[in-house]
N, C-alpha and C positions, 0 to 999 in steps of 0.2 A: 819649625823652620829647618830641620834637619835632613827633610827632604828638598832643602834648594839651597845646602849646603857646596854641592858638588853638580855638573852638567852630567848627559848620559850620551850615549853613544848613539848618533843619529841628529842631535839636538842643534838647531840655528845658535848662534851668540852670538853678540854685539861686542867686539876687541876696539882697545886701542893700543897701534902699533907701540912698541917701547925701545927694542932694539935689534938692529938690522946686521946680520953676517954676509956670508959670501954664500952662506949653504942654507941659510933658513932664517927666519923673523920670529922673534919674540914677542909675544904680545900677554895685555894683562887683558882678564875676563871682565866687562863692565857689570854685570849685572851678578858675579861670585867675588865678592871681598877680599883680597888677598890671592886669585891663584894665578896662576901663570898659565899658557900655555904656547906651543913653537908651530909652527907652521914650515914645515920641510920647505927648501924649493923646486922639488917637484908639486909641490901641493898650492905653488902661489898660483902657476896659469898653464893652460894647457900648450904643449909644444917645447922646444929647446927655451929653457931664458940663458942670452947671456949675460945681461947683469940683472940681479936682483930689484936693481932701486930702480929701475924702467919698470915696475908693476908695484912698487908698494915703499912707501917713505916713512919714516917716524912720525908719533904724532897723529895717523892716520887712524879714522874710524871705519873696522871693515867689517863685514859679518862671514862669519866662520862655520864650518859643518863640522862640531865632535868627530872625530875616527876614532879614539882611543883614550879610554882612563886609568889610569893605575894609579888608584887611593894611597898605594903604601910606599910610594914611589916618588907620589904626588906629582906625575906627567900626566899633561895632557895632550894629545896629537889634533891638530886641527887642518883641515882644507879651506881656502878662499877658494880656488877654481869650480868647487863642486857645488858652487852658492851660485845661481841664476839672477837674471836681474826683478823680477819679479820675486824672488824669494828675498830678496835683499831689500827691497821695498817693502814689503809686506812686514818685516823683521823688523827694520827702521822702526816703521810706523807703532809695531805693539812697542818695543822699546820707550820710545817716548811716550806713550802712554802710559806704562809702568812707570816712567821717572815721576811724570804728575802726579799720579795716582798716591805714591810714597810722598809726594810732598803733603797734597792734602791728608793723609791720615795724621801725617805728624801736627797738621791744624787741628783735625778731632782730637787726637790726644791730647794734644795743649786744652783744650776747651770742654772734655770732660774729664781729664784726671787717669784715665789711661792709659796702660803702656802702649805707646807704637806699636812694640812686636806683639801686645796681646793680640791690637785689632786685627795685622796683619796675619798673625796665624788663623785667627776665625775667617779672614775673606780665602786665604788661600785654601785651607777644608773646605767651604763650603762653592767656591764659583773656580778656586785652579789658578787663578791670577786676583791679582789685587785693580784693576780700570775697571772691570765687568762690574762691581758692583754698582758702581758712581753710574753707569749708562743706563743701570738697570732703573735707579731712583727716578734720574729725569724723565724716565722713559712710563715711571707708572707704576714701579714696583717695589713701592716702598715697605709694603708688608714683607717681602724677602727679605730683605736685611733684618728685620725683626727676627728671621729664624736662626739668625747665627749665634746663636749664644751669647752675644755680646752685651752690655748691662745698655740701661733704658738710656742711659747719659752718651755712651758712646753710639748707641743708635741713631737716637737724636742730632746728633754731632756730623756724623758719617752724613745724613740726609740735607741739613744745614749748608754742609762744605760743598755737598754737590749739586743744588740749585744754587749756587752762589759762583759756583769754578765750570759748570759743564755744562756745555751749548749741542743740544739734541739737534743733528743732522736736518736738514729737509732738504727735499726737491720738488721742483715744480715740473708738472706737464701742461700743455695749452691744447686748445683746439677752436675752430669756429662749428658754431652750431647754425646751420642752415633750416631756418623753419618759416613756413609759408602758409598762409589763412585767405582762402577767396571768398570767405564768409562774412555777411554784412557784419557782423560784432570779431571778425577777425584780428582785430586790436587787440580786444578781451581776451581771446582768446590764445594769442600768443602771451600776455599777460601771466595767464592759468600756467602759463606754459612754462615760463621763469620762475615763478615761483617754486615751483615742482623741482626745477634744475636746481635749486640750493639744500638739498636734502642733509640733514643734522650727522655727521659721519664724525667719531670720535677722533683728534688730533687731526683733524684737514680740514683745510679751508677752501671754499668754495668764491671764487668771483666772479661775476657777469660783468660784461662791460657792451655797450650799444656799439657796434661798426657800422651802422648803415644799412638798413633792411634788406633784402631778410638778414643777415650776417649779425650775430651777438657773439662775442667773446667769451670763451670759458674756459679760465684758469684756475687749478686744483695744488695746494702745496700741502706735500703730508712728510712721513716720516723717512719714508720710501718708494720706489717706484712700483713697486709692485702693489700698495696701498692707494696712493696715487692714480694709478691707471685703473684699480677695480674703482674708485670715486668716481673719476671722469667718464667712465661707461653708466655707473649707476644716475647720475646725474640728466646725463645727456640720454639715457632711454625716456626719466620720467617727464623731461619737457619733451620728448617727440613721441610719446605714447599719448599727451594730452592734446598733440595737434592731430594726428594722425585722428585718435576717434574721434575729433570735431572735421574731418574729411577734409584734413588739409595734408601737408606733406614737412618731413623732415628729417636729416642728417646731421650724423657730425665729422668733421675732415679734421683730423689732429696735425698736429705742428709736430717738429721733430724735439723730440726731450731735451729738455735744458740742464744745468750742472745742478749740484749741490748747491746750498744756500746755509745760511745760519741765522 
């Protein structure tokens, strides 16, 4: 743990404001135990400030850009200005994921006999952060964790804590599938046709639902959009590949992407 003893220069952090002057703001590190570091007020916003506390109050959770460490010194220089808003979110988001992530290990430890810090030094060798492994599990990759050196009991444990705490991402896309049969078993044949469209695709689901001839519904929810949308193409070619060579005709007109789901 020796290398996240200290931040490096360049590095996002997650502060909470502590105490506020006329010339700069104090703040402690959330995610380094014990260190301080100041924030100039040149460094809080861009432009003249006249007062300090019209951009940053006590108390306040903000995310910071390292400028400068000196270990022996034990200073740290930080910027808020030089933090974007998308960098700030993005920041947010792994933060709180690391808080969970330390929660549930401390559940594997309790439940195999474990130190915390063991497991947590074997995720940070082996994945750089401690959530990646948890996504990795729900996600299917449970033999990875197996390579971390970790004993069978804290493996176990790790895998346990994360089908039980971690809800794997999906989204859904839609679309209508337009298909047409002027042939007397034309029924059957768009039949053939649905059938085809539910093809066995690992982690996605596939739904047909009837709107009103020719118009059937085809809704795809997978991991990601990009999995997602290779389903709903693959789907929707092999019911209009089965109307098309019975000499009928068929499309598909997609709907625009919908959010996330869980």
């Amino acid at each position: 743990m020796s290398d996240r003893s200290w931040p490096s220069a360049g590095e996002l952090v997650v502060c909470t404001v502590r105490n506020i002057k006329d010339f700069a703001a104090f703040v402690s590190l959330d995610e380094y135990e014990g260190l301080e570091g100041l924030i100039p007020i040149s460094e809080i916003a861009t432009g003249w400030i006249k007062y300090i506390r019209d951009h940053i109050r006590e108390g306040q959770k903000v995310v910071c850009k390292v400028l400068h460490v000196d270990r022996s010194r034990g200073h740290i220089d930080l910027s808020l200005k030089d933090v974007n808003d998308h960098q700030r979110r993005e920041k947010i988001r792994e933060w709180k994921n690391e808080s969970k992530a330390a929660k549930w290990i401390g559940f594997a430890a309790e439940a195999s006999g474990e130190k915390p810090e063991v497991i947590s030094a074997a995720l940070y060798k082996r994945y750089g952060d401690l959530y990646s492994v948890f996504e990795e599990i729900v996600s299917g990759g449970e033999e990875s964790v197996k390579k971390t050196g970790l004993s069978e009991k804290a493996t176990s444990a790790l895998i346990t804590v994360a089908r039980e705490n971690v809800k794997v991402p999906r989204v859904t896309v839609a679309g209508n599938l337009i298909l047409t049969s002027t042939k007397p078993d034309g029924v059957n044949i768009i039949r053939r046709a649905l059938r085809s469209a539910e093809p066995k695709i690992a982690d996605t689901e596939i739904e047909l639902t009837y709107l009103g001839a020719p118009v059937y519904r085809i809704k795809v929810t997978a991991p990601d959009y990009k999995k997602a949308e290779k389903a709903i193409e693959k789907a929707a070619n092999a019911a209009i590949g089965v109307v098309v060579r019975a000499g009928g005709e068929g499309r598909l007109v997609k709907k625009p992407k919908s959010g996330k789901s869980t």
